[in-house]
ZADOFI-792324 format. One record per atom (N, C-alpha, C): residue in one letter; x, y, z. Coordinates in steps of 0.2 Angstrom, whole numbers, padded with zeros to 4 digits, always signed. Layout:
% residues N
AXYZ...
END
This chain:
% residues 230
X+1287+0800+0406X+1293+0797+0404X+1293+0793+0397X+1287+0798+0394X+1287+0792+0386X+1288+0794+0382X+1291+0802+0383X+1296+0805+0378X+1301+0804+0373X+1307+0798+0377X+1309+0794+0376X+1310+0787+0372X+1302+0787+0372X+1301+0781+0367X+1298+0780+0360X+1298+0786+0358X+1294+0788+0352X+1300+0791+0348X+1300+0791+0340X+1303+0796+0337X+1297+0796+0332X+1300+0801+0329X+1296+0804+0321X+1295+0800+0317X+1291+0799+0311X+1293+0796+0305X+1289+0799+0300X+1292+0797+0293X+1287+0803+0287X+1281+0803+0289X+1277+0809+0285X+1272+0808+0285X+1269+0810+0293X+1272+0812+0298X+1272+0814+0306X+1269+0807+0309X+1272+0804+0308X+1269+0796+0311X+1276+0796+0317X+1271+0792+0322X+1279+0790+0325X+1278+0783+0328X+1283+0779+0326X+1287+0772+0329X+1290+0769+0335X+1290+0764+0337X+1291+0765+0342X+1298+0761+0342X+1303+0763+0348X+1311+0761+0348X+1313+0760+0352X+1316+0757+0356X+1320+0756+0362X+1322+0759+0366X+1320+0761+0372X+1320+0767+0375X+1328+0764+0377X+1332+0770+0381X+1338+0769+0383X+1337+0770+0390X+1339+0765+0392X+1339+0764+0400X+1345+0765+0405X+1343+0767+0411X+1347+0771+0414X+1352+0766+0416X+1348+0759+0418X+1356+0754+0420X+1356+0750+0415X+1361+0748+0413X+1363+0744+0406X+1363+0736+0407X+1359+0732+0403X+1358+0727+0404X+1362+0725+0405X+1368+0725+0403X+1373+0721+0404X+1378+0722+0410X+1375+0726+0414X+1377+0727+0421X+1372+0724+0427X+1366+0724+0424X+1360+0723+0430X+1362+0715+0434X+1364+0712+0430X+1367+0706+0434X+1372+0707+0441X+1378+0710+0437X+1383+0714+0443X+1382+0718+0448X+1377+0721+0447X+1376+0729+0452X+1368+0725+0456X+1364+0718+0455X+1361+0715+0458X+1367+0713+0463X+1371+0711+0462X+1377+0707+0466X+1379+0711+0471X+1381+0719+0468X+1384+0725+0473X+1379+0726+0476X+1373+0724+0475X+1369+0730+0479X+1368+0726+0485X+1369+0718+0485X+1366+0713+0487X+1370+0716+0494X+1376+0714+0492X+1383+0714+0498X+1384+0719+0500X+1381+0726+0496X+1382+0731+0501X+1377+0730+0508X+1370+0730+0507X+1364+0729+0509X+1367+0723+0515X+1370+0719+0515X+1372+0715+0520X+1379+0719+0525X+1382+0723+0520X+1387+0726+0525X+1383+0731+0532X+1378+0737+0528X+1374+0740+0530X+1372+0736+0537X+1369+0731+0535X+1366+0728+0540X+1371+0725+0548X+1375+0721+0545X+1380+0722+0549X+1383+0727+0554X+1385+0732+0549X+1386+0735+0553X+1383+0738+0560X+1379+0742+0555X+1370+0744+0560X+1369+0738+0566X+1370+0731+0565X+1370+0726+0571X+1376+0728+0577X+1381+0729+0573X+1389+0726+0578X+1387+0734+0584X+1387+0740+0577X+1386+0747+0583X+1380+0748+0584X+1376+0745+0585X+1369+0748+0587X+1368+0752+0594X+1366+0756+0595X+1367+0758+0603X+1375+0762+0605X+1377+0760+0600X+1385+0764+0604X+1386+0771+0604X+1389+0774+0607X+1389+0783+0608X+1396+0784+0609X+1403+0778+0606X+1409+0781+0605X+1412+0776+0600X+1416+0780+0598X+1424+0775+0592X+1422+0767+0593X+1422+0764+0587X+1426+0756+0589X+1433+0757+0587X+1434+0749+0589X+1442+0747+0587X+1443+0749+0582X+1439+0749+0576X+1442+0751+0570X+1442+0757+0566X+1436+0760+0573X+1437+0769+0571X+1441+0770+0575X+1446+0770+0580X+1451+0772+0582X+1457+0771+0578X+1458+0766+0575X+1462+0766+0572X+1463+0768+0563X+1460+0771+0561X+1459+0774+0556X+1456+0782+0556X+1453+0784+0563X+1452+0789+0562X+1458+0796+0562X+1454+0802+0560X+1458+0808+0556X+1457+0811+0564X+1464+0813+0568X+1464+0817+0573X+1466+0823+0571X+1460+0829+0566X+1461+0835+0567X+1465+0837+0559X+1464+0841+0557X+1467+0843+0552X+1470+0852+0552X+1474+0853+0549X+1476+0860+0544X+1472+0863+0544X+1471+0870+0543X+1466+0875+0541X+1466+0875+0533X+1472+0874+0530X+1469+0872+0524X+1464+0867+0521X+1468+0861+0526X+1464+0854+0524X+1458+0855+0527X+1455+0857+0532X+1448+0859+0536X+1445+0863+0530X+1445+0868+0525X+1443+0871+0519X+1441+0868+0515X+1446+0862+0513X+1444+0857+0507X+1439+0853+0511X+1437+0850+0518X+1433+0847+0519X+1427+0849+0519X+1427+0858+0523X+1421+0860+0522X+1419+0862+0517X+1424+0863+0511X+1419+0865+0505X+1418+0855+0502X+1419+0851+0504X+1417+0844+0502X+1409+0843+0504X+1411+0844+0510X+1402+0844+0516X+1398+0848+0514X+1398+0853+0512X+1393+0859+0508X+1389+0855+0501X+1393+0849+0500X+1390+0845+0494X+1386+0845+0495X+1386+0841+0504X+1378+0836+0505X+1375+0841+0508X+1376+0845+0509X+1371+0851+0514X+1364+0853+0508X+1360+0852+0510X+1354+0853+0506X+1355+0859+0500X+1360+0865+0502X+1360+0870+0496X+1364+0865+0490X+1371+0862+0492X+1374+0861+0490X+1372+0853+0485X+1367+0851+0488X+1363+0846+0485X+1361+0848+0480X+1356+0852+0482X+1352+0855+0477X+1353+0856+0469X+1361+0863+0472X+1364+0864+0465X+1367+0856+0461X+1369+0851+0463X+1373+0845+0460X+1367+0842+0458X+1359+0841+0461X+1354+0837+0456X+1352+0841+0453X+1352+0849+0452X+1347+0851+0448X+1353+0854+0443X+1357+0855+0442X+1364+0855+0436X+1362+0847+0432X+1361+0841+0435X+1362+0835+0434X+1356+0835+0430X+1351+0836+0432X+1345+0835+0430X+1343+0841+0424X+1345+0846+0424X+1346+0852+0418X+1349+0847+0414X+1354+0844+0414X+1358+0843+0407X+1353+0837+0406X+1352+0829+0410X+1346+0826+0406X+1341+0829+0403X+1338+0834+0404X+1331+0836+0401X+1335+0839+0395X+1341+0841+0395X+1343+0845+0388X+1344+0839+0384X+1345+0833+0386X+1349+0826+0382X+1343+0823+0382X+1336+0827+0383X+1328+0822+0381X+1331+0815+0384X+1332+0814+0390X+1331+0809+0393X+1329+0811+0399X+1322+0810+0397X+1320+0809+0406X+1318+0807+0411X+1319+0799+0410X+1319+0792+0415X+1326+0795+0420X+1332+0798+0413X+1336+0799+0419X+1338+0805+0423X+1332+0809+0420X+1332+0814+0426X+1329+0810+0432X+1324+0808+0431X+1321+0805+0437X+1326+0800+0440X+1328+0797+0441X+1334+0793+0443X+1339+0797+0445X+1340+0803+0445X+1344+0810+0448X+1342+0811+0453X+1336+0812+0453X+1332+0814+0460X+1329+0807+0463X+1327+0804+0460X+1324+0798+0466X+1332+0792+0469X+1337+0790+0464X+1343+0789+0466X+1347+0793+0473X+1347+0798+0473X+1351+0804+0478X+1345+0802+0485X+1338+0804+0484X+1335+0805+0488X+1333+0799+0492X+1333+0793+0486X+1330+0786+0493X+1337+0785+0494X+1343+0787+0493X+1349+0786+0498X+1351+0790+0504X+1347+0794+0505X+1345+0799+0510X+1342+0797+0513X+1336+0797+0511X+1330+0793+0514X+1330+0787+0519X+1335+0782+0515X+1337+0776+0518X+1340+0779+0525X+1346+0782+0524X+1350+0783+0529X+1345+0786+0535X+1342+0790+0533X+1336+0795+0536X+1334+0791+0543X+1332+0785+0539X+1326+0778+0542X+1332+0775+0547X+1338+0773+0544X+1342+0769+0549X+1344+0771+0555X+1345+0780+0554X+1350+0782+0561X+1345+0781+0567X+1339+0783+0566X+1334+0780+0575X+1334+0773+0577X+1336+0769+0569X+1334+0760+0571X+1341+0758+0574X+1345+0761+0572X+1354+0762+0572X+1355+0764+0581X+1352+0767+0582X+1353+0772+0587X+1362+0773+0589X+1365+0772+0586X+1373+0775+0585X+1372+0784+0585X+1378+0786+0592X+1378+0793+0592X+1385+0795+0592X+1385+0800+0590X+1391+0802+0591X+1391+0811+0597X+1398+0813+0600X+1396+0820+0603X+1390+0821+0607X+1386+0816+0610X+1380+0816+0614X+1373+0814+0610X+1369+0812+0614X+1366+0807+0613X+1359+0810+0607X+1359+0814+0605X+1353+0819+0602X+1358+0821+0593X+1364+0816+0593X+1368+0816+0586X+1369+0808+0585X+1364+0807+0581X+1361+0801+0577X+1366+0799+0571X+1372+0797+0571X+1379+0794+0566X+1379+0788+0562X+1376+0784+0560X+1375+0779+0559X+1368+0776+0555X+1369+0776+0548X+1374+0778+0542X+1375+0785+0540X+1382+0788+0539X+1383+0792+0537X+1377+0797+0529X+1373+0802+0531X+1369+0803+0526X+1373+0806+0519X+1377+0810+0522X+1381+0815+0516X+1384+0811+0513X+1389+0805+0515X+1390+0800+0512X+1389+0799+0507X+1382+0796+0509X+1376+0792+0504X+1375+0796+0500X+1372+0802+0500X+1372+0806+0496X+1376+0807+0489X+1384+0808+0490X+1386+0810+0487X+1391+0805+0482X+1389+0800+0485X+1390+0795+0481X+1386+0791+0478X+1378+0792+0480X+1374+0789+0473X+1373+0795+0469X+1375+0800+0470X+1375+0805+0465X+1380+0804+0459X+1384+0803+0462X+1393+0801+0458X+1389+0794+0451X+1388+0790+0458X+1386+0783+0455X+1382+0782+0448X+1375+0787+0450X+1371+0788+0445X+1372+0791+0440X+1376+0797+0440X+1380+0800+0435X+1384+0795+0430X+1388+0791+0436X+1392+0786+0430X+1388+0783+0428X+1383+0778+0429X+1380+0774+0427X+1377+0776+0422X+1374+0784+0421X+1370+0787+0414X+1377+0788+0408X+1383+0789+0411X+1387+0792+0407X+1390+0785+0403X+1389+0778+0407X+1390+0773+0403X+1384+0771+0400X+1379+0770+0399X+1373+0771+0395X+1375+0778+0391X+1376+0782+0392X+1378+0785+0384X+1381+0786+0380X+1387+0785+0384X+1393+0783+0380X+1393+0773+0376X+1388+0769+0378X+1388+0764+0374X+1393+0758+0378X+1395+0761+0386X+1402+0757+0386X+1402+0749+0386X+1404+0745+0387X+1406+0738+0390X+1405+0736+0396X+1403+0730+0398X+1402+0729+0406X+1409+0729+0410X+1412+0727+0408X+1420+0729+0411X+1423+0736+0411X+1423+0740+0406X+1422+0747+0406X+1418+0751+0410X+1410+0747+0410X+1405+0750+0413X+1406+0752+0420X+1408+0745+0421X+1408+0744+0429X+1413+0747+0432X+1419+0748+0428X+1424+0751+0433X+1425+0758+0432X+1419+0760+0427X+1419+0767+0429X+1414+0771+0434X+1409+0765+0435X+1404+0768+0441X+1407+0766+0445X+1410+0758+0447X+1412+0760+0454X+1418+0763+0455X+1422+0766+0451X+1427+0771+0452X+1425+0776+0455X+1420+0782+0452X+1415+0785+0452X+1413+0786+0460X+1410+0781+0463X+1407+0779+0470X+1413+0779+0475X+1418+0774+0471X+1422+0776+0477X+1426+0781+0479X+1428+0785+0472X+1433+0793+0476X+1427+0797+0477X+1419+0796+0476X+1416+0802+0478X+1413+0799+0485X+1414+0794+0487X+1413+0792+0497X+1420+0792+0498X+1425+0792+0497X+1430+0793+0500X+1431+0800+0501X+1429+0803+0494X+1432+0811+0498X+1427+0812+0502X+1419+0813+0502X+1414+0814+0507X+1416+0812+0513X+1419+0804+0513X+1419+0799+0521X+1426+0803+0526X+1430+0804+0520X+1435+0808+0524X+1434+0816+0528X+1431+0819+0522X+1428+0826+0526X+1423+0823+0532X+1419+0818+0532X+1414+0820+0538X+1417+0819+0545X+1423+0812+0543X+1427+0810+0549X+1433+0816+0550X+1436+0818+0546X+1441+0824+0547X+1438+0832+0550X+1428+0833+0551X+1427+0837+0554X+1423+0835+0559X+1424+0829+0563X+1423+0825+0569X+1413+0824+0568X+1411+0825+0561X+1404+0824+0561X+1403+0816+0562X+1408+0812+0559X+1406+0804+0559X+1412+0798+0563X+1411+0794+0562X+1417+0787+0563X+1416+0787+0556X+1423+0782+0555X+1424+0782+0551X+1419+0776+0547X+1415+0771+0551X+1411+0768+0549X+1406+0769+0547X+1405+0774+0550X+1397+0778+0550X+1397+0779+0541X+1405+0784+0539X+1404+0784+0532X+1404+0779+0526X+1407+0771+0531X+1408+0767+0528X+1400+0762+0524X+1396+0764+0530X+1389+0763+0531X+1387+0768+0527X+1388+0774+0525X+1382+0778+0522X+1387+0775+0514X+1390+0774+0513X+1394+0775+0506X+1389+0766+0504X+1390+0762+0509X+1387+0754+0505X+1378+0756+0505X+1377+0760+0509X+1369+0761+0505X+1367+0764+0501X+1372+0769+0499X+1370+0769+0494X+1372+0765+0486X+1379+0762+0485X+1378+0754+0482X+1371+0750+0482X+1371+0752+0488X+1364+0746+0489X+1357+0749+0488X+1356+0754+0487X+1349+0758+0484X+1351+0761+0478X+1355+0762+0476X+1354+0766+0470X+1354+0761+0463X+1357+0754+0460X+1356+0751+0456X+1349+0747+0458X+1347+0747+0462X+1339+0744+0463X+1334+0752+0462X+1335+0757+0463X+1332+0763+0459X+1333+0763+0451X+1338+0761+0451X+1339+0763+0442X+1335+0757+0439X+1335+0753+0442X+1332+0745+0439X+1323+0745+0439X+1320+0749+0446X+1315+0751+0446X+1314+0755+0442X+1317+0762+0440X+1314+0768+0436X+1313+0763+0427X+1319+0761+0425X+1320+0759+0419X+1310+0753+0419X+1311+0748+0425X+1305+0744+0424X+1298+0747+0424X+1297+0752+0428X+1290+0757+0428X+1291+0761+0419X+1297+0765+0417X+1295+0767+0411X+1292+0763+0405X+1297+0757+0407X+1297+0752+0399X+1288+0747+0402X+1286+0749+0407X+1279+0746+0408X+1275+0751+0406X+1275+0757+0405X+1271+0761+0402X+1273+0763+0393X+1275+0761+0394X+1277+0762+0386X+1274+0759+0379X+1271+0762+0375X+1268+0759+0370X+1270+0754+0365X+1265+0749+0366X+1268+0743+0361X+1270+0744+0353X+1275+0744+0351X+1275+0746+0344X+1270+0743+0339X+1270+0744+0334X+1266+0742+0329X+1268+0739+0322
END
């Protein structure tokens, strides 16, 4: 990742410069805040349904009973996102264009972002023990969720880091970003009876709560190996 910290100078000498970082300083305070509350909703949650094998009060009252053969189309091809092919092609597209924009810290942040938000969920649903459709279907945090919206998340995040944005700017493009890509995911999972509508609500606040603690640790592990200038 030290690619990024060097450029040229006469003579083939090279200088050292400020690497660009995948979370903007001027967000790391905010998105310590997001992550905090998300991290706390997760857990909450995870408390109230532990053990449960149907609907709460609040997934009955917002959940989707059944959809259109059209609308069932737009959902499956939504959930194809998080299905490992569908994954695959969104991080390695994402990660192709970093490595063509010589940043590497935030390819890595493409793939460890997406992956310990999975991870996370991975770890939760046997502590969780929330099931849905019989007891061998583990719901609880939704993982496609979380998937697809630390994807979204991290994408904004690099796209205001390179666009230069503002932290008012910054911030309501990644969490815009976050939230129409869990909403449309949370909606397909509950709309093909994969989740409660909480289960989604869970996988979208982990990953809030994992992915600017990733970008915070990628950015400190490179700028620690990075050579002191001269």
């Amino acid at each position: 990742m030290a690619e990024d910290l060097i450029r040229p100078t006469r003579g083939g000498r090279t200088a050292g410069r400020p690497a660009r970082a995948v979370l903007s300083p001027a967000l790391r305070a905010w998105f310590g805040l997001v992550a905090a509350l998300a991290a706390l909703v997760v857990v909450v949650l995870g408390a109230v349904y532990a053990g449960d094998g149907e609907a709460g009060g609040v997934d009955a009252r917002i959940a989707v009973d059944g959809v259109g053969s059209s609308w069932r189309r737009v959902a499956l091809a939504t959930d194809f996102l998080g299905e490992p092919l569908g994954a695959a092609v969104l991080v390695g597209a994402a990660v192709t264009g970093c490595l063509l924009l010589r940043w590497p810290r935030a390819a890595v942040l493409v793939v460890a972002g997406a992956g310990l938000a999975v991870g996370t969920t991975t770890l939760l649903k046997p502590l969780v023990g929330r099931t849905i459709h019989g007891h061998d279907n583990l719901s609880y945090p939704s993982g496609h969720t979380a998937f697809l919206t630390a994807f979204a998340l991290t994408v904004a995040l690099l796209a205001t880091g390179r666009l230069g944005l503002g932290r008012t700017a910054g911030l309501s493009l990644v969490l815009a970003a976050a939230l129409v890509a869990g909403a449309a995911m949370g909606w397909a999972q509950v709309a093909l009876g994969a989740h409660y509508p909480t289960d989604a609500l869970g996988g979208w606040c982990t990953a809030l709560a994992v992915t600017p603690v990733t970008a915070w640790l990628v950015d400190t592990v490179a700028d620690a190996g990075r050579p002191e200038p001269r």
